[in-house]
N, C-alpha and C positions, 0 to 999 in steps of 0.2 A: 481405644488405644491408638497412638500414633500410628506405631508400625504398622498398624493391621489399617490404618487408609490410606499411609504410602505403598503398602503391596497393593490396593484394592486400586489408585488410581494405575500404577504401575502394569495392572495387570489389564484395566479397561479397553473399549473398544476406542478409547482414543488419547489411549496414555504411550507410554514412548518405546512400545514395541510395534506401532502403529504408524503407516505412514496419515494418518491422522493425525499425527502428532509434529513427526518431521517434517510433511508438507510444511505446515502452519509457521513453524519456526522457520524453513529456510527464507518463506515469504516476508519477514520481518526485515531483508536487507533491501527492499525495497523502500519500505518507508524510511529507513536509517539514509538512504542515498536521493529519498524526498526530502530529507530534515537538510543533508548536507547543500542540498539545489537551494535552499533556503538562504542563503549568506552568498549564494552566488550571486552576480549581475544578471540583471534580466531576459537581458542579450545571449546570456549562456544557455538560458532554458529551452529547447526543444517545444513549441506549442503543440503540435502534433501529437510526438508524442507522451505528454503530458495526458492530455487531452485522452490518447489511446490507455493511459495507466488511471483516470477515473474510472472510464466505462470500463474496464478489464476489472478493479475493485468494486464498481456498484457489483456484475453481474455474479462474480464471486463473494459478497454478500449474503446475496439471497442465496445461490448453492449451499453457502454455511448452514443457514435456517433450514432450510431443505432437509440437507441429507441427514439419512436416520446411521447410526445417531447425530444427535445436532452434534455442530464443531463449533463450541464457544471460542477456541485458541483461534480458529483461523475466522470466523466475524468480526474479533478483534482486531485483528492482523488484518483486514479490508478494508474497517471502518476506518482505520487508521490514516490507512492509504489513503482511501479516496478524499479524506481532509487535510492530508499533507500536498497529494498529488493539485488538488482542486485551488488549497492557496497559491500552489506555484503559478496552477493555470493562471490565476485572476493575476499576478503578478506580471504573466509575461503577454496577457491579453492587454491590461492596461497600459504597458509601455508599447506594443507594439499597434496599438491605435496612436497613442502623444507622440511617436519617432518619427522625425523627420522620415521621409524616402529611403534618403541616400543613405541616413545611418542602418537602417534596415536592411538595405542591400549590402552594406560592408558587411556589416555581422552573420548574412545568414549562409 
């Protein structure tokens, strides 16, 4: 019966009375403001910390696989990242090898 797997998730150890659950979600406006870094100029992107929000997604990853019980919402929610985060990277590592110096210095 429906009802009876919307109470069963609902009531889970990582359904949404759970910060198992809330974690996972708030961490989704990360990648939402990796999508938006996307359409930005390259110049805008942060490499550092780009760079620091891959490795922060790889190693919360594996915490997902990890912890018992596994958190499918939030491996989602990393894997995510670290592919939105990691395009930005290569975005803003390629132009800031091709920039000129001097444009490099205005911008940063």
């Amino acid at each position: 019966c429906r009802a009876m797997s919307v109470r069963a998730f609902i009531n889970s150890p990582t359904g949404p009375r759970t910060t198992h659950f809330w974690g996972p979600v708030a961490n989704w406006g990360f990648v939402l403001a990796g999508l938006a870094d996307t359409k930005k100029p390259e110049s805008m992107i942060s490499g550092p910390m780009t760079g620091a929000l891959v490795v922060y997604s790889g190693l919360f990853m594996r915490f997902a696989w990890r912890v018992q019980p596994r958190n499918h919402i939030l491996l989602a929610c990393h894997t995510a990242n670290a592919n939105v985060q990691a395009y930005n990277f290569q975005r803003w590592a390629r132009w800031n090898g091709d920039a000129p110096e001097t444009t490099r210095e205005a911008t940063s």
